[in-house]
C-alpha positions as YAML, in Angstrom:
chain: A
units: angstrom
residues:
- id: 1
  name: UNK
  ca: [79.40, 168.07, 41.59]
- id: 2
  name: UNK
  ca: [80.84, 171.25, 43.51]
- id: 3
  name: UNK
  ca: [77.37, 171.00, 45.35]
- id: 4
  name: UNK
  ca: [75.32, 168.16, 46.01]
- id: 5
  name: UNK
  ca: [72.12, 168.59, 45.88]
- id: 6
  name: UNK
  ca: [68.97, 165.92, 46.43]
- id: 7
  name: UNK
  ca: [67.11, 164.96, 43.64]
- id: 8
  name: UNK
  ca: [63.96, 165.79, 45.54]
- id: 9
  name: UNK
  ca: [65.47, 169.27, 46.48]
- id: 10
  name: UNK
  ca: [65.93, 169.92, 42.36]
- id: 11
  name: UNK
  ca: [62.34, 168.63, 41.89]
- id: 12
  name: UNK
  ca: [60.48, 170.95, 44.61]
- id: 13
  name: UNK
  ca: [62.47, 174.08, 42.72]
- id: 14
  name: UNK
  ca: [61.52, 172.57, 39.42]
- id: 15
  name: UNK
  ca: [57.37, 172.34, 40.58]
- id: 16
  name: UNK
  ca: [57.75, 176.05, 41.52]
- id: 17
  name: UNK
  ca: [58.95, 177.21, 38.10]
- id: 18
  name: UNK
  ca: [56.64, 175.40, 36.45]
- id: 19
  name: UNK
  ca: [53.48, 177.57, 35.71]
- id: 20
  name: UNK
  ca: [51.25, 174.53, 34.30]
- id: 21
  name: UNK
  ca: [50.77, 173.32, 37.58]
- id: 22
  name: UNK
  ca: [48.66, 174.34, 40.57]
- id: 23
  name: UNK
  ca: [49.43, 175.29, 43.83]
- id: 24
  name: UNK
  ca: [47.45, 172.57, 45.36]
- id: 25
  name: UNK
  ca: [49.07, 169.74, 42.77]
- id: 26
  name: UNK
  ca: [52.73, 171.37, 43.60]
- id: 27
  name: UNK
  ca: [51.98, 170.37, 47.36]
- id: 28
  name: UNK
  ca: [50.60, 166.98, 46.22]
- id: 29
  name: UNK
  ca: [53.51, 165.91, 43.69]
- id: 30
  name: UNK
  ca: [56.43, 166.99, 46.44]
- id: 31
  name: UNK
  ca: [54.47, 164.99, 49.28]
- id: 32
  name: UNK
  ca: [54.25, 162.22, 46.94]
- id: 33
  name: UNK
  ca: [57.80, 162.04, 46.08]
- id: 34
  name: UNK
  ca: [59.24, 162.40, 49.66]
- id: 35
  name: UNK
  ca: [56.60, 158.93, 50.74]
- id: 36
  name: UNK
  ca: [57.64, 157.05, 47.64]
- id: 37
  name: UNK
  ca: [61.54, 157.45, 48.78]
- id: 38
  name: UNK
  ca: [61.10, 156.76, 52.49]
- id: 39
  name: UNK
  ca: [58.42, 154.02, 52.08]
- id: 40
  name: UNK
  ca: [58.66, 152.88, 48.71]
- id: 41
  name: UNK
  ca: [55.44, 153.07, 46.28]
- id: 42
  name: UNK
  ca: [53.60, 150.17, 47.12]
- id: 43
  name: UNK
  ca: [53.81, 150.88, 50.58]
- id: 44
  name: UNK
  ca: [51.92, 154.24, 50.34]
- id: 45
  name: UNK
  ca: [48.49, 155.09, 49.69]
- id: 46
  name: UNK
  ca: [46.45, 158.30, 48.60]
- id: 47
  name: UNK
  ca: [45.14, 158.99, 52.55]
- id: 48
  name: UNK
  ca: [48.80, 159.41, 53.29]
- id: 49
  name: UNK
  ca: [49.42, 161.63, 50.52]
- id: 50
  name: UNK
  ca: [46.83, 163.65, 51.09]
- id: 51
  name: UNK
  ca: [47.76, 164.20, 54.65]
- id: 52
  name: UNK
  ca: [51.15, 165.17, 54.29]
- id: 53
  name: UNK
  ca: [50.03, 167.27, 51.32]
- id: 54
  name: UNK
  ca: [47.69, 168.97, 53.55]
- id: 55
  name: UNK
  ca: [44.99, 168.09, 51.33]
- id: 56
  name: UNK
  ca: [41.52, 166.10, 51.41]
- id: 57
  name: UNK
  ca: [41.57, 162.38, 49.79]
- id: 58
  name: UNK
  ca: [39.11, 163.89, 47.36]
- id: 59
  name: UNK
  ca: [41.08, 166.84, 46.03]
- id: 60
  name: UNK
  ca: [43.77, 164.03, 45.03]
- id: 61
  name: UNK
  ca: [41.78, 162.59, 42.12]
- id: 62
  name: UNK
  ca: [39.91, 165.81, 41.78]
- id: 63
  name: UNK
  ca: [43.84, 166.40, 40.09]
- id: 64
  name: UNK
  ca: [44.86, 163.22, 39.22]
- id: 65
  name: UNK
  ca: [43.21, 160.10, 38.03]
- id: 66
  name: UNK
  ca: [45.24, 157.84, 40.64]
- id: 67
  name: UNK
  ca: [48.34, 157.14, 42.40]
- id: 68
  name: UNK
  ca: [49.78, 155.99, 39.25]
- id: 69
  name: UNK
  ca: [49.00, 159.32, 37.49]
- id: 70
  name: UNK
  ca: [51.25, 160.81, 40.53]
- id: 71
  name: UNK
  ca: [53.66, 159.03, 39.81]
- id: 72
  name: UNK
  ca: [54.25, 159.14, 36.46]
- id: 73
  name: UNK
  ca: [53.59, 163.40, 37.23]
- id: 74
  name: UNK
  ca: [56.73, 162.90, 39.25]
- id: 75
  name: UNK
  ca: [58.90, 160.80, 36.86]
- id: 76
  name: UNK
  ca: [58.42, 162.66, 33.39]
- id: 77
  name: UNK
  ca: [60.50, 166.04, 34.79]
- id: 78
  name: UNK
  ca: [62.99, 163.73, 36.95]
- id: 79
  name: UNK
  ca: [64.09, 161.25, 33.74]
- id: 80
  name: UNK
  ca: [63.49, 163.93, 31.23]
- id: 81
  name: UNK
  ca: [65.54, 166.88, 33.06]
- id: 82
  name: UNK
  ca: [66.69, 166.93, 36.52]
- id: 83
  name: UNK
  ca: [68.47, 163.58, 36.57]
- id: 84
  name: UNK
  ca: [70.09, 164.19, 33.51]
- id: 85
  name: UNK
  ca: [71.28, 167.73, 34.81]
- id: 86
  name: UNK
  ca: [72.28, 166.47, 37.90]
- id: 87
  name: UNK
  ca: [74.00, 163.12, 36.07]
- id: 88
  name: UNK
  ca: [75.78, 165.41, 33.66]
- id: 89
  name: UNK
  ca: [77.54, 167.83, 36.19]
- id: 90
  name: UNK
  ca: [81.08, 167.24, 37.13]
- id: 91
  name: UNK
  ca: [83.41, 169.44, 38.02]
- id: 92
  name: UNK
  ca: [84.83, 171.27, 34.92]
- id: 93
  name: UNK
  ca: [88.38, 170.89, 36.51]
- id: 94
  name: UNK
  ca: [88.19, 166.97, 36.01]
- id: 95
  name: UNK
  ca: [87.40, 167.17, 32.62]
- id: 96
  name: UNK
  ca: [89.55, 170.29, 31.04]
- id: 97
  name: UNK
  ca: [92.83, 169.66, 32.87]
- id: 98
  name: UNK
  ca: [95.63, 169.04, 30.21]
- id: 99
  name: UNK
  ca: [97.73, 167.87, 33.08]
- id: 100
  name: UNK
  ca: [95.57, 164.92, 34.49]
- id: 101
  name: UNK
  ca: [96.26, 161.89, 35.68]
- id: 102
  name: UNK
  ca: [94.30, 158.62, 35.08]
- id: 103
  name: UNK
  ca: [94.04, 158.17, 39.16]
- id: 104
  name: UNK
  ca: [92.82, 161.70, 39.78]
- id: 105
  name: UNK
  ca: [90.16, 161.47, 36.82]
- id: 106
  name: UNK
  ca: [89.01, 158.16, 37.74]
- id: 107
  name: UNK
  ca: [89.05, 159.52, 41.82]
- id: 108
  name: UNK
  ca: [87.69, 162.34, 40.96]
- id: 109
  name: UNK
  ca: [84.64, 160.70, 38.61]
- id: 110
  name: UNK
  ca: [83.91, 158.10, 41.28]
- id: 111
  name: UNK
  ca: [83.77, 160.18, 44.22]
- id: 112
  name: UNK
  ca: [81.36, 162.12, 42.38]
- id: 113
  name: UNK
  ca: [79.04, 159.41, 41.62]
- id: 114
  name: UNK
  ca: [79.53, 157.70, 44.72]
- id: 115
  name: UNK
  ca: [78.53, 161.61, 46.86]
- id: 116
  name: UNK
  ca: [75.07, 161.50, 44.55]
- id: 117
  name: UNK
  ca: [74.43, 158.04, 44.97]
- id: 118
  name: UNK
  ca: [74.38, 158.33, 48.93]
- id: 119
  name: UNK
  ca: [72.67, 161.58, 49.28]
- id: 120
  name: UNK
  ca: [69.99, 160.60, 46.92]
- id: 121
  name: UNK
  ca: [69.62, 156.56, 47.49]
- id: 122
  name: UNK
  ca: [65.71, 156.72, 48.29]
- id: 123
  name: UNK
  ca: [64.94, 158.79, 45.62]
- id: 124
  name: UNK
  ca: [66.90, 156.83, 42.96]
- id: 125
  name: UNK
  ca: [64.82, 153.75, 44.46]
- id: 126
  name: UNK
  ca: [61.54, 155.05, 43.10]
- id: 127
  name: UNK
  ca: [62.95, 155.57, 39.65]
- id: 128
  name: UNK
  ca: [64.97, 152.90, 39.43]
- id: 129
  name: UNK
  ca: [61.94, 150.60, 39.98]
- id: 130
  name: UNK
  ca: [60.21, 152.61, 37.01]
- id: 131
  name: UNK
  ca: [63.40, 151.74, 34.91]
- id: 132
  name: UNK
  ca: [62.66, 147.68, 35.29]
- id: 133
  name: UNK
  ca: [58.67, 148.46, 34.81]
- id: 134
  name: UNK
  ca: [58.15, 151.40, 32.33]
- id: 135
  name: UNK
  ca: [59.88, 151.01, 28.68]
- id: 136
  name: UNK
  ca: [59.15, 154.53, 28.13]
- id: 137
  name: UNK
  ca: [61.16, 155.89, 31.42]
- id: 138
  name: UNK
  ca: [63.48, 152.90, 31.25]
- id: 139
  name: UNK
  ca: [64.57, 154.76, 27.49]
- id: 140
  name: UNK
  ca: [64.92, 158.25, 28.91]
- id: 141
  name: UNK
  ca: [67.28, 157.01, 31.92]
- id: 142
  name: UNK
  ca: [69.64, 155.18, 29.01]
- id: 143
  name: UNK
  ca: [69.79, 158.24, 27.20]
- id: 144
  name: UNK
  ca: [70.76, 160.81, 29.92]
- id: 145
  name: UNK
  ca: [74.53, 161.23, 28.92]
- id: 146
  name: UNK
  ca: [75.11, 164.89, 26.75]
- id: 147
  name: UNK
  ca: [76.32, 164.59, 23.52]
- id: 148
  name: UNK
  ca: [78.57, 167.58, 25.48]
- id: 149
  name: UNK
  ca: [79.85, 165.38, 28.21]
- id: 150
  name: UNK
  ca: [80.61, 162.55, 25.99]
- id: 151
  name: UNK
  ca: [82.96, 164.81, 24.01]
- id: 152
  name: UNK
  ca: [84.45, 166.42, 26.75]
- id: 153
  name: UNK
  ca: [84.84, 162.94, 27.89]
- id: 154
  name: UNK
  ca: [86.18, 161.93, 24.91]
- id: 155
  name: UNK
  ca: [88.66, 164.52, 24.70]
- id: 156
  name: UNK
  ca: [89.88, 163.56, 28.71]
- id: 157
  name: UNK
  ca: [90.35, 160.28, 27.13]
- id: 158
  name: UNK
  ca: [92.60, 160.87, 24.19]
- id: 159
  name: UNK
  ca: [94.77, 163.45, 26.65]
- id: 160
  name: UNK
  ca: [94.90, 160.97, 28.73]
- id: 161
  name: UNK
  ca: [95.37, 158.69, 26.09]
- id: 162
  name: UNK
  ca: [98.28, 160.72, 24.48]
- id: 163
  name: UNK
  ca: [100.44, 160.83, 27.75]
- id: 164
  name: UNK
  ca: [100.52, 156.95, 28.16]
- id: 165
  name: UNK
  ca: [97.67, 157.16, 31.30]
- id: 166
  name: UNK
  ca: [94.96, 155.29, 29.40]
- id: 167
  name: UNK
  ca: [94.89, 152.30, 27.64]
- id: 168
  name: UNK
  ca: [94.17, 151.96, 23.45]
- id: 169
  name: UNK
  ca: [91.27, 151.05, 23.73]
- id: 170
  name: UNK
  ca: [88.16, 152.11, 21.76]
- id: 171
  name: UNK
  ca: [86.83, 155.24, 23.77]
- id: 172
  name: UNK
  ca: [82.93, 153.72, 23.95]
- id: 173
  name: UNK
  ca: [84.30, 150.58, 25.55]
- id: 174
  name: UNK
  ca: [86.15, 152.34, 28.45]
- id: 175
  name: UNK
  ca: [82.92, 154.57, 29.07]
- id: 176
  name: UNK
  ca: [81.23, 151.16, 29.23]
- id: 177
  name: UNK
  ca: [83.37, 149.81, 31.44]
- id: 178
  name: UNK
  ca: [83.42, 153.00, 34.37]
- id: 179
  name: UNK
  ca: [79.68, 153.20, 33.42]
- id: 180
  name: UNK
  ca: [78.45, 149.75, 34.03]
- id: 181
  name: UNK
  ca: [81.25, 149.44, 37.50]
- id: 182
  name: UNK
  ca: [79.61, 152.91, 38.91]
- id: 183
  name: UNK
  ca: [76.38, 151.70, 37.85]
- id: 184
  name: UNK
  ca: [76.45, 148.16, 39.55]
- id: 185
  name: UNK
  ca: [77.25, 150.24, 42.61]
- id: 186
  name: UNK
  ca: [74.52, 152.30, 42.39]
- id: 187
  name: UNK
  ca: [71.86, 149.54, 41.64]
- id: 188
  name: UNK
  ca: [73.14, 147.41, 44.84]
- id: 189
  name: UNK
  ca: [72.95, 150.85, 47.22]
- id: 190
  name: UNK
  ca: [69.92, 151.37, 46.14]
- id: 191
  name: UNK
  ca: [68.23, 148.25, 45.64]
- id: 192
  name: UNK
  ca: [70.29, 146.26, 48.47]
- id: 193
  name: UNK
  ca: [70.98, 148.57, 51.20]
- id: 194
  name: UNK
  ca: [71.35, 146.29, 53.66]
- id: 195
  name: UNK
  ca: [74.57, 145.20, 51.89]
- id: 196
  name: UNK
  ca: [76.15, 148.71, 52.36]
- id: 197
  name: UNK
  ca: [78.69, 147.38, 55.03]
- id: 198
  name: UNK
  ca: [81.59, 150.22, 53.21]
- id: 199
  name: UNK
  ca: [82.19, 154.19, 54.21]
- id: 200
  name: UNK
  ca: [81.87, 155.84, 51.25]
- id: 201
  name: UNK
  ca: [85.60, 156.34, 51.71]
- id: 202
  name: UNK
  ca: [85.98, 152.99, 51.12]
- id: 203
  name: UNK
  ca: [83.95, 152.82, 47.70]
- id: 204
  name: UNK
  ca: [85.72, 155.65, 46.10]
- id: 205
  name: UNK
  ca: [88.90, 153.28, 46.97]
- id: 206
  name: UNK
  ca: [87.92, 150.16, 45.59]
- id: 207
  name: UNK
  ca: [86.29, 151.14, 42.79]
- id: 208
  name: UNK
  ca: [88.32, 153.12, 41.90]
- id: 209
  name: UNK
  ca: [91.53, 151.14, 42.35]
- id: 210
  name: UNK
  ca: [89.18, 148.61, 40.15]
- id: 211
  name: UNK
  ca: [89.16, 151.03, 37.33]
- id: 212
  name: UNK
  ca: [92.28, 152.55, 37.56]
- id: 213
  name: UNK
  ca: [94.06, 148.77, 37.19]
- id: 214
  name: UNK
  ca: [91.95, 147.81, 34.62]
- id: 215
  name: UNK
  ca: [92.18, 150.89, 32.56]
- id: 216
  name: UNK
  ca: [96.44, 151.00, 32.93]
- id: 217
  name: UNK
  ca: [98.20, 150.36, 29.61]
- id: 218
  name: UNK
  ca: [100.80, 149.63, 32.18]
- id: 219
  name: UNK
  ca: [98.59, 146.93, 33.53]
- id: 220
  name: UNK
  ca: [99.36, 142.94, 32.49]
- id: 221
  name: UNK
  ca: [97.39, 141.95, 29.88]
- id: 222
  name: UNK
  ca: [95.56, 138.60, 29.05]
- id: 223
  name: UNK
  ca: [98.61, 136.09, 27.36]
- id: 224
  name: UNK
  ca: [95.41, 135.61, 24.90]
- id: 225
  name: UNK
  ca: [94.98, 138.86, 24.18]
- id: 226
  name: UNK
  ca: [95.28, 138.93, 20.57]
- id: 227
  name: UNK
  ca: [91.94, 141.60, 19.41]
- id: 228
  name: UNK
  ca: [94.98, 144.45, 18.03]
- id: 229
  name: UNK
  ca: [95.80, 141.86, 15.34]
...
């Protein structure tokens, strides 16, 4: 991302443009959203809402049936448009440079991820605990990934492929494998903060030496390695 933004900045801009919804429920959806990230859901009831929407109790359900209703108010425009916009932008440079190196794509990918990851770890709490509890959001999170970004991905890959910087291997498998490594990050930030012990700094170096290593064709592989034959 050239700029970071929070997911919760993205969402107030996203209430204002939206002309189906009131004044008075634009107030109570943005309150909402900043208590679930610095309390969590559970912990947070309608009185609260209300208050820091500047709202009576009453006007809540006159607008919504119950804190549930809020909630999934919040999550349909987050999993169905701003995370995926937000997920999906990367600087062009990484991916349209002819002259790129596995380390700086990998770098440049990780830092990235790790950036949104820290500036938005209470917010990605609240969805991530509708991803384990709600099929239907738990679906829209798997799909956020363009069709465009994965073939401009795909395309960094065979470059990178085609100048001996990434291994032969089958291009779905090596998104798998930087997907699932960024994403294991993300899911212990977010749901085990108290294990955050690493800079950020740090992160981008591990994991990224992690990926880097793995994804080498000048790496050693396994003596059993026999799955090109």
């Amino acid at each position: 991302m050239s700029e970071i933004e929070t997911i919760q900045a993205y969402y107030a801009a996203s209430l204002g443009k939206d002309g189906r919804i009131t004044r008075t429920q634009r107030q109570i959806l943005a309150a909402a959203l900043d208590l679930f990230a610095e309390k969590g859901y559970e912990e947070v009831g309608t009185r609260e809402i209300a208050e820091r929407a500047g709202v009576a109790e009453g006007t809540i359900f006159h607008n919504f049936v119950n804190k549930n209703s809020i909630l999934d108010a919040i999550m349909q425009p987050i999993v169905k448009n701003i995370l995926p916009t937000m997920l999906n932008t990367l600087d062009q440079a990484v991916l349209d440079s002819p002259n790129q190196t596995l380390e700086a794509f990998i770098v440049a990918l990780v830092r990235d991820r790790v950036k949104f990851v820290t500036r938005n770890r209470a917010s990605l709490a609240v969805i991530l605990s509708q991803f384990f509890n709600n099929a239907e959001d738990r679906a829209a999170v798997l799909g956020m990934v363009s069709p465009a970004i994965l073939t401009q991905a795909t395309e960094a890959m065979e470059r990178l492929k085609a100048t001996g910087e990434l291994v032969e291997w089958p291009n779905h498998m090596i998104l798998q494998l930087v997907f699932s490594t960024i994403g294991g990050y993300l899911v212990e930030q977010v749901l085990y903060p108290q294990a955050a012990t690493l800079s950020d700094q740090q992160v981008v170096h591990y994991l990224s030496d992690f990926l880097v290593n793995g994804l080498s064709p000048r790496r050693i592989p396994l003596q059993s390695d026999n799955t090109a034959s």
